[in-house]
C-alpha positions as CSV (number, residue, x, y, z in Angstrom):
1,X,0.0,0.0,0.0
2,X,1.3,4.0,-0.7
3,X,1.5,5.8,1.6
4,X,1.0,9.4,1.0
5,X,2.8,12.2,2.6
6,X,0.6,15.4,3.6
7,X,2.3,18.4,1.4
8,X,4.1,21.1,4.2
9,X,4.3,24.6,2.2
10,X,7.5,25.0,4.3
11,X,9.2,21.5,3.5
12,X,8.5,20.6,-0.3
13,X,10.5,18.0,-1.8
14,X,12.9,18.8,-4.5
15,X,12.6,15.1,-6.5
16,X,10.3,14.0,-8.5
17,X,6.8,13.3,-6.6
18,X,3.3,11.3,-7.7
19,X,1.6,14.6,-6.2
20,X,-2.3,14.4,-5.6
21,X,-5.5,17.0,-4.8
22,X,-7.5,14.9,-1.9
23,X,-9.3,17.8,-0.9
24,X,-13.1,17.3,-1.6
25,X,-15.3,19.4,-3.9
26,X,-11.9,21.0,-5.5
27,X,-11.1,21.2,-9.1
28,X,-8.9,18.4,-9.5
29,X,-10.0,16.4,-6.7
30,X,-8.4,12.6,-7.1
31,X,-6.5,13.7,-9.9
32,X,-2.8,12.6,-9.8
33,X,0.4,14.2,-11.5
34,X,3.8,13.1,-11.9
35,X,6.3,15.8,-11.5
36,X,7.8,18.7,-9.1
37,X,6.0,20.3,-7.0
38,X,6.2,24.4,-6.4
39,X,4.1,27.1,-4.9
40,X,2.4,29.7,-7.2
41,X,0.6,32.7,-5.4
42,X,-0.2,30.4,-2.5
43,X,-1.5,27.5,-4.9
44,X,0.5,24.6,-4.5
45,X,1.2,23.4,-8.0
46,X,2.9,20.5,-9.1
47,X,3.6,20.3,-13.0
48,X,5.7,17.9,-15.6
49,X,5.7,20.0,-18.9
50,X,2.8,18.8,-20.3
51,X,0.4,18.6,-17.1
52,X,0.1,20.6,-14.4
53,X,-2.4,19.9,-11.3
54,X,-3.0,23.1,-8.4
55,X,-4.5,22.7,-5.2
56,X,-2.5,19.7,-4.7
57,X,-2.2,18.4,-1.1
58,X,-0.1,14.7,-0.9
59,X,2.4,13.0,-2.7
60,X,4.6,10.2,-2.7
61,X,8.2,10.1,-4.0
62,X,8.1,8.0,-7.1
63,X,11.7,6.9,-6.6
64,X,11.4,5.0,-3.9
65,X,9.3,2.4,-5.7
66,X,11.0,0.1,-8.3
67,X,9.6,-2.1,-10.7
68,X,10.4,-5.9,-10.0
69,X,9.7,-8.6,-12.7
């Protein structure tokens, strides 16, 4: 099972994160992102390029989890 980390404005992490809005009646609620997360006029954002998810609230550091044939 994941175990998602609650998101602290003051700590972010600086790898790359499966980040996650699981705040109810959001925009975005349940969606998930792979990418880095930053803070944008208080919104906490995390974005890959090509997607970008705000209001984000937990993730999970993607490198810690390997895939094993």
């Amino acid at each position: 099972m994941i175990k998602w980390t609650k998101i602290d404005k003051k700590n972010l992490p600086e790898e790359t994160v499966l980040a996650a809005n699981f705040k109810p009646f959001t925009y975005g609620y349940t969606e998930k992102v792979i990418g880095y997360i930053h803070i944008e006029n208080d919104v906490i954002i995390c974005e890959n390029g090509h997607e970008v998810l705000e209001g984000c609230t937990h993730y999970v550091k993607v490198n810690e989890f390997d895939v094993k044939e």
